[in-house]
Short mmCIF file of the C-alpha atoms (twelve columns), coordinates in Angstrom:
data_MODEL
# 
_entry.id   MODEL 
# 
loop_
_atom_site.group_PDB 
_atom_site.id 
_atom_site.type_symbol 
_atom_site.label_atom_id 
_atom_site.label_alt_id 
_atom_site.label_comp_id 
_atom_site.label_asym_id 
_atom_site.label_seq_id 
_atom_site.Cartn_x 
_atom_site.Cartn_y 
_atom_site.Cartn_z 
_atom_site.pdbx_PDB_model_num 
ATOM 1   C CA . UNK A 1   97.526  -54.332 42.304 1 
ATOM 2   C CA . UNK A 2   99.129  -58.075 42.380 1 
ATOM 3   C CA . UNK A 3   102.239 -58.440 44.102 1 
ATOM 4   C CA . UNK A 4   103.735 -59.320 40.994 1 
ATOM 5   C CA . UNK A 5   103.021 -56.170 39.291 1 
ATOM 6   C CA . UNK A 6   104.582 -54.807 42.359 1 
ATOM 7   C CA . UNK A 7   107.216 -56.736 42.059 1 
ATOM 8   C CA . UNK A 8   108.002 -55.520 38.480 1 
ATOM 9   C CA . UNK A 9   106.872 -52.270 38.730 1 
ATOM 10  C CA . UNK A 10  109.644 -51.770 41.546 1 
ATOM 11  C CA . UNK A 11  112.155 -53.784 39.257 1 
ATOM 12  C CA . UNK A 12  111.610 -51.216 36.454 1 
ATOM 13  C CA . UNK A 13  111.933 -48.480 38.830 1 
ATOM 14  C CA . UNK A 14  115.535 -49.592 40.056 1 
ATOM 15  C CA . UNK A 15  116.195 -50.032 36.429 1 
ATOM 16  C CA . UNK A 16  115.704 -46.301 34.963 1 
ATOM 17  C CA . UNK A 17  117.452 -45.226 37.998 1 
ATOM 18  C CA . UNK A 18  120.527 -46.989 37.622 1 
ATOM 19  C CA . UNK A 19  120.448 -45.972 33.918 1 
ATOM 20  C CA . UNK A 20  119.728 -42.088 34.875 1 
ATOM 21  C CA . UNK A 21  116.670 -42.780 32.151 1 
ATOM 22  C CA . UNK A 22  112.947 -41.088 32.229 1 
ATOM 23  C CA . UNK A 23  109.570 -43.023 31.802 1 
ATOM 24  C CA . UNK A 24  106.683 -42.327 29.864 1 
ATOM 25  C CA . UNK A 25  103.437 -44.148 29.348 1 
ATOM 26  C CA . UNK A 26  101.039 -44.328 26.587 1 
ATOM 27  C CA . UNK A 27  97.792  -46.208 27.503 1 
ATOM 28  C CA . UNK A 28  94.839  -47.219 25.852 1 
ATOM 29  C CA . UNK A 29  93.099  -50.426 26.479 1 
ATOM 30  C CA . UNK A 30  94.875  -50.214 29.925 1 
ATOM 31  C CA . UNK A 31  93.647  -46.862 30.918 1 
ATOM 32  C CA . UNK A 32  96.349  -46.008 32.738 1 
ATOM 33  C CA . UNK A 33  97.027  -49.431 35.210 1 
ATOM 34  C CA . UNK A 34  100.674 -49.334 33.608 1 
ATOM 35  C CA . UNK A 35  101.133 -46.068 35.100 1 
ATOM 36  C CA . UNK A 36  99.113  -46.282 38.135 1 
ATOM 37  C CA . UNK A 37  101.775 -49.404 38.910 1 
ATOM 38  C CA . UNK A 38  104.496 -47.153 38.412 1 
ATOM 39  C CA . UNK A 39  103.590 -44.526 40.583 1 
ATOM 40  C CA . UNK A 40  102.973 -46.544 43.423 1 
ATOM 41  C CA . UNK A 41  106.185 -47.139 44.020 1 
ATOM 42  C CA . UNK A 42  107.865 -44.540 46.066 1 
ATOM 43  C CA . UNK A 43  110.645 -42.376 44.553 1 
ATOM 44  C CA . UNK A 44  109.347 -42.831 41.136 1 
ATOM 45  C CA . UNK A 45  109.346 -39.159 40.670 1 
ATOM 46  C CA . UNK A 46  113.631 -39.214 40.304 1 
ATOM 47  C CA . UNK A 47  111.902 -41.177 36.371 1 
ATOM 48  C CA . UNK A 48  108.669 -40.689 35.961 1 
ATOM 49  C CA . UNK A 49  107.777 -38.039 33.525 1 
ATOM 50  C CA . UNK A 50  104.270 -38.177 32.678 1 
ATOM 51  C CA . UNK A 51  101.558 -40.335 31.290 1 
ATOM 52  C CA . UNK A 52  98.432  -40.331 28.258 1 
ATOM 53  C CA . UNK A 53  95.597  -42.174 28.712 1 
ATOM 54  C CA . UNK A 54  94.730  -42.305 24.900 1 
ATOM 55  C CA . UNK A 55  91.530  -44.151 24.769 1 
ATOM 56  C CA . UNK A 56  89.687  -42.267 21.589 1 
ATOM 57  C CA . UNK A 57  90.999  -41.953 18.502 1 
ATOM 58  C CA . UNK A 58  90.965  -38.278 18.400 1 
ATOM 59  C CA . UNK A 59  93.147  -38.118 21.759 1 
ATOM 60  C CA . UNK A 60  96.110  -39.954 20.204 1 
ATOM 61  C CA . UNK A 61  96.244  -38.243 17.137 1 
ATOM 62  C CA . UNK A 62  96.098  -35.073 19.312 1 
ATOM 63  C CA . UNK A 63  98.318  -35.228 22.278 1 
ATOM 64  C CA . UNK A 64  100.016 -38.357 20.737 1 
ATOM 65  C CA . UNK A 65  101.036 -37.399 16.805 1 
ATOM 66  C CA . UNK A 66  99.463  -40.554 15.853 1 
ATOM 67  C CA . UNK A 67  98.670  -40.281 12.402 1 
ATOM 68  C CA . UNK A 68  94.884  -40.498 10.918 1 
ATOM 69  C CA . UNK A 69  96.073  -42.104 7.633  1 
ATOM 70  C CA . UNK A 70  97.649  -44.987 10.204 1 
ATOM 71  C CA . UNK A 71  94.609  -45.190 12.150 1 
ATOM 72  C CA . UNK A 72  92.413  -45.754 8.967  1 
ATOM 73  C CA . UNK A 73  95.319  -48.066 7.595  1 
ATOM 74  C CA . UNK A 74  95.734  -50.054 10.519 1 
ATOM 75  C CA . UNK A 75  93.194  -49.637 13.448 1 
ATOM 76  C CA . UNK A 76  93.764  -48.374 16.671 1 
ATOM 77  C CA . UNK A 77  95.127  -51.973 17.665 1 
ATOM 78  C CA . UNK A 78  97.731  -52.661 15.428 1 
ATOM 79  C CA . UNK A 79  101.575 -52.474 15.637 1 
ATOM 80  C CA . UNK A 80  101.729 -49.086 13.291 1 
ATOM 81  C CA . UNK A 81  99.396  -47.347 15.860 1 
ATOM 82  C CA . UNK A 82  100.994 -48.512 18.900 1 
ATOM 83  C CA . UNK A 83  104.962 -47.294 17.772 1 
ATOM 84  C CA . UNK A 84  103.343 -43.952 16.768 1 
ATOM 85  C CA . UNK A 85  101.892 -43.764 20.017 1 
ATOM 86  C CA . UNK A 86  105.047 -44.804 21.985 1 
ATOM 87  C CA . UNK A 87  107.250 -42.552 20.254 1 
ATOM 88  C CA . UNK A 88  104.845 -39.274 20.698 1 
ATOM 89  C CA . UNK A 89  104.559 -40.419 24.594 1 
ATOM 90  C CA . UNK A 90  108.717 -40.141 24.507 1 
ATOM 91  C CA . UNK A 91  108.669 -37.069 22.728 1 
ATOM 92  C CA . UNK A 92  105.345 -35.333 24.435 1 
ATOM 93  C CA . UNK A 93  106.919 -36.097 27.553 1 
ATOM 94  C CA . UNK A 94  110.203 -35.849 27.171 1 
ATOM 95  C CA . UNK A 95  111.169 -39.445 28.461 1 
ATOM 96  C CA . UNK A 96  114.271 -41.724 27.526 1 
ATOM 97  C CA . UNK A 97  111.939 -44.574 27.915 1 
ATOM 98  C CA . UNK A 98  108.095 -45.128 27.490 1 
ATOM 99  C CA . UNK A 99  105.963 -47.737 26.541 1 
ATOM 100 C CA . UNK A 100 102.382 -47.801 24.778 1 
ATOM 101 C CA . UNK A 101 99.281  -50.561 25.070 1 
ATOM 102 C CA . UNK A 102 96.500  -50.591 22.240 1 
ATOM 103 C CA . UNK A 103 94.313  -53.423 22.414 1 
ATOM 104 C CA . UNK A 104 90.453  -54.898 22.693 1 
ATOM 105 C CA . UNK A 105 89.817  -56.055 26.546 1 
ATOM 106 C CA . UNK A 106 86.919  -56.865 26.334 1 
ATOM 107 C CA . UNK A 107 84.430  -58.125 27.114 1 
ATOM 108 C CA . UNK A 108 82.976  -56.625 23.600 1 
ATOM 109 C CA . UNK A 109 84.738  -55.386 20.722 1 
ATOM 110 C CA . UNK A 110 86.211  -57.742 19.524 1 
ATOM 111 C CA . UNK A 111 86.274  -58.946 15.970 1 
ATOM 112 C CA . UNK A 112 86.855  -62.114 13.962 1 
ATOM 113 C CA . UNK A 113 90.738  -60.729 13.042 1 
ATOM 114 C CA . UNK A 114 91.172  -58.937 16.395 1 
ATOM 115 C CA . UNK A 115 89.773  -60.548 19.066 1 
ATOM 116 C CA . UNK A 116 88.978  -59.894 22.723 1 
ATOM 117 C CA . UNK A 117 92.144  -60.237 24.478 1 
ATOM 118 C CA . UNK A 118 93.981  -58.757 21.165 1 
ATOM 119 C CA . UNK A 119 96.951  -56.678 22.472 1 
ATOM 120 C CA . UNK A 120 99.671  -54.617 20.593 1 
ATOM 121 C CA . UNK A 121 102.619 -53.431 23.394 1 
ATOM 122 C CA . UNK A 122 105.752 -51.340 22.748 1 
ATOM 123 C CA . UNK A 123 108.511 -50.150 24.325 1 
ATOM 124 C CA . UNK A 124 111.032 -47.392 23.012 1 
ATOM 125 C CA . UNK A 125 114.180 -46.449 25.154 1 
ATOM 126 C CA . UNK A 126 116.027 -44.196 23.595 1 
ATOM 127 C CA . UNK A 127 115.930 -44.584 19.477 1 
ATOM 128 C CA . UNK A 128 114.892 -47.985 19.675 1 
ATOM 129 C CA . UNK A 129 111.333 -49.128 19.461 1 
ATOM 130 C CA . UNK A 130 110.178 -52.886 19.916 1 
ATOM 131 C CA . UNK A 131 106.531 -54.064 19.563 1 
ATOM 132 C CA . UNK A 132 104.726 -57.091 20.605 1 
ATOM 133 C CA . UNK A 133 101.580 -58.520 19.554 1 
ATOM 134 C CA . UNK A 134 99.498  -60.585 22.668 1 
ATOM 135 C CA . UNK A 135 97.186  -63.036 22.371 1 
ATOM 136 C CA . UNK A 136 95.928  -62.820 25.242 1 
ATOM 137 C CA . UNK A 137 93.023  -65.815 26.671 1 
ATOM 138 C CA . UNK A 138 90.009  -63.919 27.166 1 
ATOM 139 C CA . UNK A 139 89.856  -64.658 31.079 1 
ATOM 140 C CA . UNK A 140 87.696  -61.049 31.566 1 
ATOM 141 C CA . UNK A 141 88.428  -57.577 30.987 1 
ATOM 142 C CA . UNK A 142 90.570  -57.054 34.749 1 
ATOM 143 C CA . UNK A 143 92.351  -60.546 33.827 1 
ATOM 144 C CA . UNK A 144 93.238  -58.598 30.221 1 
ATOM 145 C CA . UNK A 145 94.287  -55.283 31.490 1 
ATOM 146 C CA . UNK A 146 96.143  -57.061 34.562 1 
ATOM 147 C CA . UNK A 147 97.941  -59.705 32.005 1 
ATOM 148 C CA . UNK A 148 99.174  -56.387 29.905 1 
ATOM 149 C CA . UNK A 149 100.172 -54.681 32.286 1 
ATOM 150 C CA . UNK A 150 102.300 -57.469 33.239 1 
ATOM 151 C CA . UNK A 151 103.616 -58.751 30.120 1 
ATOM 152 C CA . UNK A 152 104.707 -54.681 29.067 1 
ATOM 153 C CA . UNK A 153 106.438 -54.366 32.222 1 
ATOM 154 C CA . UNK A 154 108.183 -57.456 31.596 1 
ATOM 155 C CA . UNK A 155 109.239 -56.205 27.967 1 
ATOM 156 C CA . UNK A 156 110.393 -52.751 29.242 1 
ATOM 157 C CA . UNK A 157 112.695 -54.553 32.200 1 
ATOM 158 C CA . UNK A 158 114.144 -56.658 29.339 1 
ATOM 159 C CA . UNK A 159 114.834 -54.184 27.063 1 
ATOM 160 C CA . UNK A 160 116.117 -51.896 30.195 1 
ATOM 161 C CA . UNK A 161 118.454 -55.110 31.042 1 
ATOM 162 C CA . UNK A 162 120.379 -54.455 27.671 1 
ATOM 163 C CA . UNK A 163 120.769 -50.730 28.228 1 
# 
C-alpha cells in the first residue's frame, strides 16, 4: 500500500471517529484494496463494520439487493449499479457510511463505451448517496485499482468533511 493511501486511509479513519459514524465497503473491480486500506490502520474496529467483495453479478444481487432489471439496464459498471450496491453495503452491514467501486481494470474487458480504466465510485453517509464516474488512463490493472482506491477515499473524506 502507497503512503498516500495510508495517508488517507488514516484521514478517513479519524473522520468516522470524530463523527461516531460506521464504514462499509462494497467492492468490485477493487476486490477489496478499499477495505484492505482501511483495516490496516489500527483502531479501525471502533468504525469498521464489514465489507463485500462483489465481483459476479450474482453476488451483488445476492448479498447486495442489487437489482437484475438494473444490471441488464445498465451493466455492472454504471452509476445505477454502483448506488444499489452502496446502499445494500450500508444496509447489509449496518454502516452510517460506505462506499462502492464497479468498474473495468483491465487489462481486458473493456469496450468501445466503457473502457479499461472505466470506473463508477459512490459514497453514501447517512441518506445521502453521491456517485462519480472515473476515467481513469489505462496505466495497468494495479495502477487502476490503486488510482480508485485513491480517488474513493478522497470522495468519502470530502463528503465526511461536510458531516
Amino acid at each position: 500500500m502507497g503512503d498516500d493511501i495510508k495517508t488517507l486511509a488514516v484521514r478517513l479513519v479519524e473522520l468516522l471517529r470524530a463523527r461516531n459514524f460506521t464504514f462499509a465497503t462494497a467492492e468490485s473491480c477493487t476486490g477489496g484494496a478499499v477495505s484492505q486500506a482501511v483495516t490496516s490502520i489500527a483502531g479501525c474496529s471502533d468504525v469498521m463494520r464489514g465489507a463485500v467483495v462483489a465481483y459476479h453479478n450474482d453476488v451483488k444481487i445476492a448479498l447486495l439487493g442489487v437489482q437484475e432489471s438494473t444490471l441488464e439496464a445498465f451493466g455492472a459498471v454504471s452509476e445505477a449499479v454502483v448506488c444499489e450496491m452502496v446502499r445494500g453495503a450500508a444496509c447489509s452491514l449496518g454502516a452510517d457510511c460506505a462506499v462502492a467501486t464497479s468498474g473495468i481494470a483491465g487489462p481486458g474487458g473493456g469496450t468501445d463505451d466503457k473502457p479499461v480504466g472505466t470506473v463508477w465510485t459512490a459514497v453514501k453517509i447517512k441518506n445521502d448517496v453521491t456517485a462519480k464516474l472515473l476515467q481513469l488512463q489505462d496505466k495497468g490493472r494495479d495502477e487502476n485499482i490503486k488510482n480508485t482506491v485513491v480517488k474513493v477515499l478522497e470522495m468519502a473524506i470530502s463528503k465526511l468533511e461536510l458531516y
